[in-house]
C-alpha positions in Angstrom: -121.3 167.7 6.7 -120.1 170.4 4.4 -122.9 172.6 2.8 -122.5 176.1 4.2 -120.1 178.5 5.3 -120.8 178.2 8.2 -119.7 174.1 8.0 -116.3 175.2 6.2 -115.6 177.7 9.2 -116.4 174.5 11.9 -113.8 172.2 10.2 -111.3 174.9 9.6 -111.4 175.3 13.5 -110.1 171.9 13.3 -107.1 172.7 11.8 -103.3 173.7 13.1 -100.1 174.2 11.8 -98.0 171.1 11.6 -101.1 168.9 12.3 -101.8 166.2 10.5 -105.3 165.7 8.0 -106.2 162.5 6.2 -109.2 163.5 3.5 -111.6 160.5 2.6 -112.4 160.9 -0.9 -110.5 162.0 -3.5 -113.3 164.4 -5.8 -114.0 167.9 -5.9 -114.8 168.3 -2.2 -111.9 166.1 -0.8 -109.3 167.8 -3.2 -110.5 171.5 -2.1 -110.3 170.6 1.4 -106.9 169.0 1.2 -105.3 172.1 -0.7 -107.1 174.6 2.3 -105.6 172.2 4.8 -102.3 172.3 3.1 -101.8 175.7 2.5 -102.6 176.1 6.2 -99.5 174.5 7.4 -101.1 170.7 7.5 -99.8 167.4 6.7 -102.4 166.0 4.3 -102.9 162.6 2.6 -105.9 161.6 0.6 -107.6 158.3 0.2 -109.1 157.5 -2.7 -110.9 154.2 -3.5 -110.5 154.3 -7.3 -107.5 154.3 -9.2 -107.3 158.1 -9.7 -108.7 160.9 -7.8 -112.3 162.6 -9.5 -112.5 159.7 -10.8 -116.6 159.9 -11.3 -116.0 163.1 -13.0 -113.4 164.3 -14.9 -111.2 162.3 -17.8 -108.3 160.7 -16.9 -105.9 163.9 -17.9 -108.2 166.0 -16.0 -107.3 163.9 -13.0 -103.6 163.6 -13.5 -103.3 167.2 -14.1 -105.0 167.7 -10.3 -103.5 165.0 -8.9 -99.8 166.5 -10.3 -101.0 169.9 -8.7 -101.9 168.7 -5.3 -98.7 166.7 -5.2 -96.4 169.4 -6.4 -97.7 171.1 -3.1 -96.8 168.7 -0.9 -100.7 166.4 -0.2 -100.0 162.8 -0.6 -102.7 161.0 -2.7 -102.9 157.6 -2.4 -105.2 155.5 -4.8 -106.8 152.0 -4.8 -107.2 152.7 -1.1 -110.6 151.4 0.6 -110.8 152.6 4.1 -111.5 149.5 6.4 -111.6 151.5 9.9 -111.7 154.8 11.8 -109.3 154.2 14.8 -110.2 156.7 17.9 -109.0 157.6 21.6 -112.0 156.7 23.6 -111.3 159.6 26.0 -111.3 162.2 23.5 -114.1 160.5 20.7 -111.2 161.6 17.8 -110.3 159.8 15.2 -106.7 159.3 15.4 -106.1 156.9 12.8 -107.0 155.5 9.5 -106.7 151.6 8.3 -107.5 150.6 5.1 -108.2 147.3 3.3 -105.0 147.2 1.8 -102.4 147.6 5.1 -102.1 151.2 5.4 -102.1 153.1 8.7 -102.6 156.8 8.3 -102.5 158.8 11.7 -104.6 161.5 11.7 -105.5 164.8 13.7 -108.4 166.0 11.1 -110.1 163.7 9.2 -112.5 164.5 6.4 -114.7 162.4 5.1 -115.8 163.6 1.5 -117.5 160.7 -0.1 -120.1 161.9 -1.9 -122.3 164.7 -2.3 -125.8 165.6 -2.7 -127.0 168.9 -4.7 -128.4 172.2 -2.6 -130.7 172.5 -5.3 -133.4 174.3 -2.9 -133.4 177.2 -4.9 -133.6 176.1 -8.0 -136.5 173.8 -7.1 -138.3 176.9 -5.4 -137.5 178.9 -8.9 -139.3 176.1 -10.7 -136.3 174.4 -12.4 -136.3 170.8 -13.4 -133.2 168.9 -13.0 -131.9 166.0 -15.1 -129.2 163.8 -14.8 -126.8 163.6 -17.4 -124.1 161.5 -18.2 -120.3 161.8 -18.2 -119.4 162.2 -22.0 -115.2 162.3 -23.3 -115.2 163.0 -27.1 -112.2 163.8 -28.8 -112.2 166.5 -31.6 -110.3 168.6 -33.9 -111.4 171.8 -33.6 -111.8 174.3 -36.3 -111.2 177.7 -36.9 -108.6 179.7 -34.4 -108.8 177.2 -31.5 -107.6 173.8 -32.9 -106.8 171.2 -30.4 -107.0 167.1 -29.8 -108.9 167.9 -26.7 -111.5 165.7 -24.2 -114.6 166.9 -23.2 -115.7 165.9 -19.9 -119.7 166.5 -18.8 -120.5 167.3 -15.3 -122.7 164.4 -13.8 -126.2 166.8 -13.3 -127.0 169.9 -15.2 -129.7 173.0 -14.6 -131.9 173.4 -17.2 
């Protein structure tokens, strides 16, 4: 589980140089962790179920843009991949492989499994904030004025209010 520093510090400890990270999940968590492990020397594939990664949140050029990114810096991202098993050594109780539904075998030193998330919205509960859910909106628009731009807007799945 990822929700404090203290969690980011434990999987970090996980890493080395050369090693070899498979990241479950292709969204905001599974992207961050696979550029860390990257940049710390690792060789890094994500899975992602859906056919492109932050796929629940973001617009289609929002996710080619980050998808671009991460592959410019060497993390392989593989779409339309549904993990089928978690392959271990039963001496060591480490993964050491990932199958999925479709035929792949991804070996693995590190894996990360960054599938969802739920909100650490303690605080803003104790502050006496109400939460709503909102929905994903794209619009496109012509701005006016001295920004002007065919852009998409893309709404974060929970706001603060």
């Amino acid at each position: 589980m990822l929700r404090t520093i203290a969690d980011a510090d434990r999987i970090r400890a996980e890493y080395s140089a050369g090693g070899r990270a498979v990241i479950i999940g292709g969204g905001y968590i599974g992207l961050e962790v696979a550029a860390t492990a990257r940049e710390l020397g690792l060789d890094v594939t994500v899975l992602e179920m859906t056919e492109r990664v932050m796929n629940r949140v973001t617009c289609p050029q929002v996710s080619a843009f980050y998808a671009a990114e991460h592959a410019r810096r060497g993390v392989r991202i593989r779409c339309n991949e549904t993990v089928r098993a978690l392959h271990g050594d039963a001496s060591t109780g480490r993964v050491r492989c990932v199958l999925t539904e479709q035929g792949g075998e991804y070996p693995a030193d590190v894996v990360v499994i960054g599938v969802g998330v739920v909100p650490a919205d303690e605080l803003a509960k104790a502050a006496g904030s109400k939460l709503v859910p909102v929905f994903a909106i794209a619009a496109k628009s012509n701005w006016k004025g001295s920004v002007r731009s065919n852009a998409t807007f893309c709404i974060l799945p929970t706001r603060l209010l």
